[in-house]
Structures are given as structure tokens and as C-alpha cells.
DRENLOMAR-955098 format. One line per 10 residues: number of its first residue (from 1); their letters; for each residue z, x negated, y negated of N, C-alpha, C. Coordinates in nm, 3 decimals. Each point is the difference from the previous one (the first is absolute). Example, Ala and Ser with C-alpha at 12.3 -4.5 7.8 and 13.67 -1.06 7.14 Angstrom:
BEGIN
1) as) 0.780:-1.319:0.569:0.000:0.089:-0.119:0.000:-0.090:-0.120 | -0.072:0.035:-0.105:0.006:-0.082:-0.119:0.073:0.077:-0.109
END
This chain:
BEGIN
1) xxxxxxxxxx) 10.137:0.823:-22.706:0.061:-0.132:0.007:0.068:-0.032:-0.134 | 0.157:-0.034:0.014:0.021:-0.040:-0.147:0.030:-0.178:-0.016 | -0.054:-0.063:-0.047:-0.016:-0.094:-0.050:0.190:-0.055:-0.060 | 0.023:-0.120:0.037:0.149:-0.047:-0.049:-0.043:-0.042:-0.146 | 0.067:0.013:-0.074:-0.003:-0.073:-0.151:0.059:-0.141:0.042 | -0.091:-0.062:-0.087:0.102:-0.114:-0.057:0.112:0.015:-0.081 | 0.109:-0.156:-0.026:0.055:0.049:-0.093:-0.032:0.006:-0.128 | -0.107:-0.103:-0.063:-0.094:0.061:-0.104:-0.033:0.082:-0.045 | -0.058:0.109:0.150:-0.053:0.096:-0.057:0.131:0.106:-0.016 | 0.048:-0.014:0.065:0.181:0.083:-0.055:0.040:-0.009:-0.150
11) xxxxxxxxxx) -0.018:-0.086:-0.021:0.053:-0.056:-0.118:-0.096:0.022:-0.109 | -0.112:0.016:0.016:-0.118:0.052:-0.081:0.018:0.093:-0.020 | -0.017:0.107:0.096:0.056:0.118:0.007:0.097:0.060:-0.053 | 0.073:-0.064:0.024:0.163:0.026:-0.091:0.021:-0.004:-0.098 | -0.051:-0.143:-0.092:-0.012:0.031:-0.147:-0.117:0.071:-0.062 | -0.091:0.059:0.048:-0.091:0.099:-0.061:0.111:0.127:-0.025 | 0.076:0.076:0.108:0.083:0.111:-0.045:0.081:-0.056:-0.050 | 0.077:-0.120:-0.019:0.090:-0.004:-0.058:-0.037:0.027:-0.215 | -0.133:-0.071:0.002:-0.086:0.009:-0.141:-0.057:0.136:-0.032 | 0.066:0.122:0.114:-0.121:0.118:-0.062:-0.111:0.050:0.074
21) xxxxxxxxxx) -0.026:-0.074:0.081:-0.148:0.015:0.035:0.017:-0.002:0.188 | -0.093:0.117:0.023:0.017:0.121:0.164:-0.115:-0.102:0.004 | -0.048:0.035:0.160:-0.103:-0.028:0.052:-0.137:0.130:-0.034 | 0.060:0.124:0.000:-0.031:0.091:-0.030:-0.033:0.005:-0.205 | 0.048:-0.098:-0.030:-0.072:-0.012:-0.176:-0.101:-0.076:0.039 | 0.006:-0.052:0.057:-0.099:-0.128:0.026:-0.117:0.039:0.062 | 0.007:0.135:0.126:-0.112:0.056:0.035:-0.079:0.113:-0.088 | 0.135:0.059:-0.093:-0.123:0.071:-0.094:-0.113:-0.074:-0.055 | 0.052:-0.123:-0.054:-0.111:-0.047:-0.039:-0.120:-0.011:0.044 | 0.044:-0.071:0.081:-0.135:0.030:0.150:-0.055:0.109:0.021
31) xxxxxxxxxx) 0.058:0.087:-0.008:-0.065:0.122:-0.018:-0.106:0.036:-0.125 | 0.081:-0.062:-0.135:-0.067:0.018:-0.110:-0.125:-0.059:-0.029 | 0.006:-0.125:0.097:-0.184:-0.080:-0.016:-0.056:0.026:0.087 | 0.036:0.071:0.118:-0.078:0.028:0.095:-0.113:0.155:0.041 | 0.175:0.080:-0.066:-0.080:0.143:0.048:-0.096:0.026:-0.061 | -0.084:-0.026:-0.103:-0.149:0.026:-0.036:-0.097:0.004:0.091 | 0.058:-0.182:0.081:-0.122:0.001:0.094:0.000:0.058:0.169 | 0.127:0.031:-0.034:0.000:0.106:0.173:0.117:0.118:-0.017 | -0.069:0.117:0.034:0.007:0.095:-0.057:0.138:0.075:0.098 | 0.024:-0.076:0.087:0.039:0.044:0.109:0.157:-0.077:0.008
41) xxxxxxxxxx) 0.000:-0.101:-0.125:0.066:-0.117:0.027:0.209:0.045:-0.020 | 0.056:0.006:0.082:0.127:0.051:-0.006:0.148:-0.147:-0.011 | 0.136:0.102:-0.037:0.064:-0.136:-0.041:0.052:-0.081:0.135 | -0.003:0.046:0.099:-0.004:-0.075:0.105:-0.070:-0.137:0.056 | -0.139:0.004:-0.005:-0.072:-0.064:-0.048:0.019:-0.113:-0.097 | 0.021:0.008:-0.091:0.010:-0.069:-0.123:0.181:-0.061:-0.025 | 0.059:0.065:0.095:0.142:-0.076:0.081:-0.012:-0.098:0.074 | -0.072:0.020:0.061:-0.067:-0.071:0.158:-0.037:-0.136:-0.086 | -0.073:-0.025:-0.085:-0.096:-0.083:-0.054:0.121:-0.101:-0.084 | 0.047:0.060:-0.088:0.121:-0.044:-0.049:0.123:-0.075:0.083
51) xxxxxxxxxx) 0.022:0.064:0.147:0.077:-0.112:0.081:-0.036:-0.091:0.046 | -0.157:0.036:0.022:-0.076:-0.151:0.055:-0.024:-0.068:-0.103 | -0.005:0.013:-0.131:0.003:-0.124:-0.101:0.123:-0.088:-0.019 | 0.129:0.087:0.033:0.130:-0.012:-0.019:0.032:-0.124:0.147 | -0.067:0.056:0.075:-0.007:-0.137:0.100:-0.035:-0.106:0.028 | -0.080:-0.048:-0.121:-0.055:-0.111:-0.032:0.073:-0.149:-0.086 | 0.107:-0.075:0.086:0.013:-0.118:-0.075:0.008:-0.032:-0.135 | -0.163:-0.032:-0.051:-0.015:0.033:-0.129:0.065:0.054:-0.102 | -0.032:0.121:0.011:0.062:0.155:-0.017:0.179:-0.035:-0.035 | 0.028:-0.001:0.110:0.170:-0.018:0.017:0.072:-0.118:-0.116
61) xxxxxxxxxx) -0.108:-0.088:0.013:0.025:-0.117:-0.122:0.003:-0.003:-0.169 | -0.146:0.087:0.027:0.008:0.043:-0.135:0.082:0.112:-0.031 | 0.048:0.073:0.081:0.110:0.141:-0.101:0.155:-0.128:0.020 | -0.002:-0.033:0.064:0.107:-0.099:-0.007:0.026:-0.088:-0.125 | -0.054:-0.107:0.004:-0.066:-0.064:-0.153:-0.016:0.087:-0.117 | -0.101:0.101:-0.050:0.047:0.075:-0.053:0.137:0.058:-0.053 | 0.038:0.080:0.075:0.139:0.051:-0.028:0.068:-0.068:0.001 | 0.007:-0.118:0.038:0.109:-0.098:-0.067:-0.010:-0.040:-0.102 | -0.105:-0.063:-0.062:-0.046:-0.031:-0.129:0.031:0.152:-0.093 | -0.015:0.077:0.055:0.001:0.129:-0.098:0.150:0.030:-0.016
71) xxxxxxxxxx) 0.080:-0.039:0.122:0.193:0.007:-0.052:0.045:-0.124:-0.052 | -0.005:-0.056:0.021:-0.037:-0.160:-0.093:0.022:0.066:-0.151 | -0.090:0.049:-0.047:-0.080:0.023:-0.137:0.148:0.079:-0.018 | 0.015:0.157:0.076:0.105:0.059:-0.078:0.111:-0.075:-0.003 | 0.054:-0.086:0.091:0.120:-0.052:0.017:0.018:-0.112:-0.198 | -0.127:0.002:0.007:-0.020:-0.122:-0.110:0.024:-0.169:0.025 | -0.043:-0.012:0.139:0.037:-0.121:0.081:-0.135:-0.089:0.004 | -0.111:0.019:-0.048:-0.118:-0.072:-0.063:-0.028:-0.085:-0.121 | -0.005:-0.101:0.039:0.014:-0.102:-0.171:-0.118:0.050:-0.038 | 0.041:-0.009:-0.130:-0.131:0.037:-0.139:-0.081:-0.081:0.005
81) xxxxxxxxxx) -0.135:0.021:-0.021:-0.008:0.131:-0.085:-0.070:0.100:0.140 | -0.001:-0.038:0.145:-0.025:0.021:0.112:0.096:0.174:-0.027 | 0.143:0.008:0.002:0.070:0.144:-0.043:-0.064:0.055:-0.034 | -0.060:-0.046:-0.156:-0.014:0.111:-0.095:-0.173:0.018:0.003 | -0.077:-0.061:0.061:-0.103:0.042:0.080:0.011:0.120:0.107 | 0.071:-0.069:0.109:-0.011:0.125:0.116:0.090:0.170:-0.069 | 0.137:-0.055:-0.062:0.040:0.065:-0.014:-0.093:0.170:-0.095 | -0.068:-0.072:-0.085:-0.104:0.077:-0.133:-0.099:0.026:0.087 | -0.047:-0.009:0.148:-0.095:-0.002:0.041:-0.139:-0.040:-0.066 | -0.001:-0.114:-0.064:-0.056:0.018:-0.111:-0.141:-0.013:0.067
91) xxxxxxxxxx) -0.118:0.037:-0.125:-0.158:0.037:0.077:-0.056:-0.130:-0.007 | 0.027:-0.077:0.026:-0.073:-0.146:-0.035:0.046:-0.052:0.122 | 0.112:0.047:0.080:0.032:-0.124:0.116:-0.075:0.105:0.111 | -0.081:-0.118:0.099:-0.051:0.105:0.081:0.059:-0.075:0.130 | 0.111:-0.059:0.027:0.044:-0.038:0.091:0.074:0.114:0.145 | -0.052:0.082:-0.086:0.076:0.127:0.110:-0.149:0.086:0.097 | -0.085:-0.008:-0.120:-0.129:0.057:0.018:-0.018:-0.144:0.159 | -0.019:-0.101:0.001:-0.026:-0.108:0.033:0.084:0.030:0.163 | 0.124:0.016:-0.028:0.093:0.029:0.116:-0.083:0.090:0.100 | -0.030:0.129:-0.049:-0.028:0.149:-0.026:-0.107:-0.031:0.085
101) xxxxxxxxxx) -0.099:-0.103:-0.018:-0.133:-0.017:0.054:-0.010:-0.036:0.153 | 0.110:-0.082:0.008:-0.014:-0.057:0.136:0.029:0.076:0.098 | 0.069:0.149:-0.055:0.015:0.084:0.112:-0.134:0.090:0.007 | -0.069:0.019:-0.101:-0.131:0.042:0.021:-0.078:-0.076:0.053 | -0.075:-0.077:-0.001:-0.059:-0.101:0.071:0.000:0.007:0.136 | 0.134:0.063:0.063:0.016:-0.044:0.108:-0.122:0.112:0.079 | -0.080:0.132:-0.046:-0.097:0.074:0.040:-0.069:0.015:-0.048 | -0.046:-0.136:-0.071:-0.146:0.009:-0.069:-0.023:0.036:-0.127 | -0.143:-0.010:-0.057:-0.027:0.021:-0.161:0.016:0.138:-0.060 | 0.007:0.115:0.067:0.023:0.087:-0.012:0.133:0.020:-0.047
111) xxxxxxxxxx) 0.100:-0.087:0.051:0.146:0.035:-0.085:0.007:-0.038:-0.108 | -0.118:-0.051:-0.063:0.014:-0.109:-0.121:-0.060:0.121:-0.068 | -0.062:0.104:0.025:-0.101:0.079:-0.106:0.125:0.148:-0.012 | 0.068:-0.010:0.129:0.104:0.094:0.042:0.149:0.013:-0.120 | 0.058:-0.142:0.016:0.087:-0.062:-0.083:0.002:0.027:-0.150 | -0.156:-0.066:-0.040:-0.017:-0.030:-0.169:0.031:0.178:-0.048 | -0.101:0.104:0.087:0.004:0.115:-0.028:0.143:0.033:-0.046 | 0.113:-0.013:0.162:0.168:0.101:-0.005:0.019:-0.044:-0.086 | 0.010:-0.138:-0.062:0.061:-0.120:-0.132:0.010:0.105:-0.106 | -0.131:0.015:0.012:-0.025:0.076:-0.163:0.044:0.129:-0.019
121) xxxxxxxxxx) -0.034:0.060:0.064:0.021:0.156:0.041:0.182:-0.018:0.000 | 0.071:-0.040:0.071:0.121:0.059:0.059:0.070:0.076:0.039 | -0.065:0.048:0.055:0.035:0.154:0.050:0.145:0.025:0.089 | 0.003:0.101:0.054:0.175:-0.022:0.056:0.111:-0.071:-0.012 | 0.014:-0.087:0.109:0.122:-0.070:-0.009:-0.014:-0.086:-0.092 | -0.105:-0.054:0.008:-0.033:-0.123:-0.128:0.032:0.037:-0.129 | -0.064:0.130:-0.062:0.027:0.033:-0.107:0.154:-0.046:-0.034 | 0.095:0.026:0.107:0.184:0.009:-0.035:0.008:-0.130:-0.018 | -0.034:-0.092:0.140:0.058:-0.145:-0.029:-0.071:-0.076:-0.097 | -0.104:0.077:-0.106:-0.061:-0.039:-0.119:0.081:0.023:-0.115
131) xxxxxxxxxx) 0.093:0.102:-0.023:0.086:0.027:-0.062:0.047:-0.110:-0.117 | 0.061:-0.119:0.096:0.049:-0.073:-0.110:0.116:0.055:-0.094 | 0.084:0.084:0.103:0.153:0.042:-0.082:0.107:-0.099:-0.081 | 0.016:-0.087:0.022:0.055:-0.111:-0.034:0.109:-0.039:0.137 | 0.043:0.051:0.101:0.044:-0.006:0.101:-0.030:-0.067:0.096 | -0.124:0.065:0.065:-0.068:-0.096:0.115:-0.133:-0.078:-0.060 | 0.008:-0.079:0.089:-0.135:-0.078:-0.050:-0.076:-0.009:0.154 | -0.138:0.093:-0.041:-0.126:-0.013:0.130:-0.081:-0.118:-0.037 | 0.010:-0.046:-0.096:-0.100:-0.052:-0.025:-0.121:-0.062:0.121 | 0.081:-0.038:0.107:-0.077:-0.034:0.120:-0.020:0.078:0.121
141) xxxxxxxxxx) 0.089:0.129:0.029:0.013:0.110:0.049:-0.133:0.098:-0.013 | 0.013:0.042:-0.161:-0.142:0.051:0.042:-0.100:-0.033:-0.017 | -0.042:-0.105:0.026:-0.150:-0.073:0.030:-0.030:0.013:0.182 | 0.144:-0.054:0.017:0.026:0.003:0.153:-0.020:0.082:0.062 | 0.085:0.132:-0.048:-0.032:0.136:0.050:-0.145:0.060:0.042 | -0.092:-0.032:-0.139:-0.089:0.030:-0.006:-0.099:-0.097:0.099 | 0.072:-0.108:0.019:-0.114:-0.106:0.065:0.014:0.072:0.165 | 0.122:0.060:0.009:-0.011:0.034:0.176:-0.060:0.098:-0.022 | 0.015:0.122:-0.122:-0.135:0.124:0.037:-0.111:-0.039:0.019 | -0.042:-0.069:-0.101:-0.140:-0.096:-0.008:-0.042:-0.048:0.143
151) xxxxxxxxxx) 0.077:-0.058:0.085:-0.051:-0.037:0.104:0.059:0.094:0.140 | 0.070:0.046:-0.035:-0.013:0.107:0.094:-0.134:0.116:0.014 | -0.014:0.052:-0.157:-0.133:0.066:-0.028:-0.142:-0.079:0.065 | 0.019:-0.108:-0.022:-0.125:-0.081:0.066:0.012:-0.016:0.135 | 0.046:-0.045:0.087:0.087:0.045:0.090:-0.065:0.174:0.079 | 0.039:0.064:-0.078:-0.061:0.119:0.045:-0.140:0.040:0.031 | -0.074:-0.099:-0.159:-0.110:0.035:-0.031:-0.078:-0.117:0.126 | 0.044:-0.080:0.051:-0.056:-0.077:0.074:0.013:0.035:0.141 | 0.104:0.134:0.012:-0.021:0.085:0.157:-0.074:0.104:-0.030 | -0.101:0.002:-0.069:-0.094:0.134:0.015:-0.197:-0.062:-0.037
161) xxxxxx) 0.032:-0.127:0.040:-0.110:-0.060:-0.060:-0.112:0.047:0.102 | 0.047:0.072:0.173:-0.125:0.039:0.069:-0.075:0.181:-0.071 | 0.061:0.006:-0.139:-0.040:0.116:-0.053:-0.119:-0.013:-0.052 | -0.039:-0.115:-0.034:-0.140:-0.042:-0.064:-0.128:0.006:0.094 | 0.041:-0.012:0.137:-0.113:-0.005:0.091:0.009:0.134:0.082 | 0.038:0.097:-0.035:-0.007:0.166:0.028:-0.102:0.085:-0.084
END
């Protein structure tokens, strides 16, 4: 069965590749917090998980919001000192982290232990849109990014929960 998009979710969709970022960056990750705990766990899977987060309202709002605020910043169309905040990504504003959350949330406390982890780490795609070239500005991108692995990973981890009673 395939499911119609909204135009939201079109448009969500759309500016993630337009910024860099596959659905397929987004499932490595998923892959990266997950495969420890299932051994079996493939990128299909961890695709799967990633479109059903991507279908979520929420979700669609925050990469929306986000990435606007984040072309905003390069355009230099943000009054100060709001610019030269997002723009520096600087480590004191956690208004992106904040964004970042509400798409975790949306599968529980587990994306919250999921999240803090990719944050730090940055592994893959994150690592790039961490960059900070002077060009683009993620500043809200990859929190985001990371907030749909985060809850996609949970997500996953919350379809294997009849493994505990085997």
C-alpha cells in the first residue's frame, strides 16, 4: 500500500535533498545506534523506520522551521545579534537542540538517550553538516537530522520489544 504524501510532507522532503541529506544518510544512522542491539539488523529496515518518522506532522514542521531559520542565517536576513548567533552556531544557544527534541519525543524517552548520544558523537552525515564551512549554515539541520535517526532508531527499538519475553 503506498500512502499519498501531503504537501508538507513533499516539501519536507524536498528541502532535506535539496540541503545534502538522502533518506539513506539518515538510515545509516539508524543503523549506527541500532546494529549492536540486533545483529541481524539491515539498511532496509532502518529506511522503513526513517519514512515512518518522516510521516509525522511534527517531523515535517520541524525540518521545515529549521531549514528556514538555517537559510535565513546564510542569506544574512536575521536581525542581530539572533544572525550572528545562529549563523556561529554558537554553543550556548540551544534553541535548535530544543527544535531537535520535539521530533524525538514523538517515540518516547529512549530518543532522548538516542539523540544526546548522535549529538556528541557525529558520525556520518552529521559530521559534514557540522562542518561549519562558512557557506552553509546547519546549524538547525543537524540536530534535526539527528533528531529523525534518534527517533527512527527508537522507533525500531520499540518493534522488537516482544524480544524480552523469548
Amino acid at each position: 500500500m503506498v500512502e499519498k504524501q501531503s504537501e508538507l510532507e513533499r516539501k519536507a522532503r524536498e528541502w532535506l535533498i535539496e540541503r545534502g541529506v538522502t533518506i539513506d544518510d539518515i538510515a545509516d544512522l539508524v543503523l549506527f545506534l541500532q546494529r549492536q542491539y540486533h545483529s541481524e539488523l539491515g539498511i532496509d529496515i532502518c529506511r522503513d523506520n526513517v519514512e515512518r518518522v518522516l510521516r509525522k506532522r511534527e517531523v515535517q514542521n520541524a525540518i521545515l522551521t529549521g531549514i528556514q531559520l538555517d537559510v535565513l542565517a546564510e542569506e544574512g536576513k536575521l536581525v542581530q545579534p539572533l544572525q550572528n548567533i545562529i549563523g556561529a552556531d554558537e554553543g550556548l544557544y540551544g534553541v535548535d537542540e530544543i527544535l531537535a527534541l520535539s521530533i524525538v519525543n514523538v517515540y518516547g524517552s529512549i530518543g532522548f538517550t538516542n539523540y544526546g548520544y548522535i549529538d556528541k558523537v557525529k558520525p556520518g552525515i552529521l559530521a559534514k553538516l557540522n562542518e561549519h564551512d562558512g557557506k552553509q549554515v546547519h546549524t538547525f539541520l543537524d540536530d534535526i537530522v539527528g533528531a529523525i535517526a534518534a527517533a527512527a532508531a527508537s522507533r525500531l527499538a520499540h518493534s522488537y520489544h516482544d524480544d524480552i519475553l523469548k
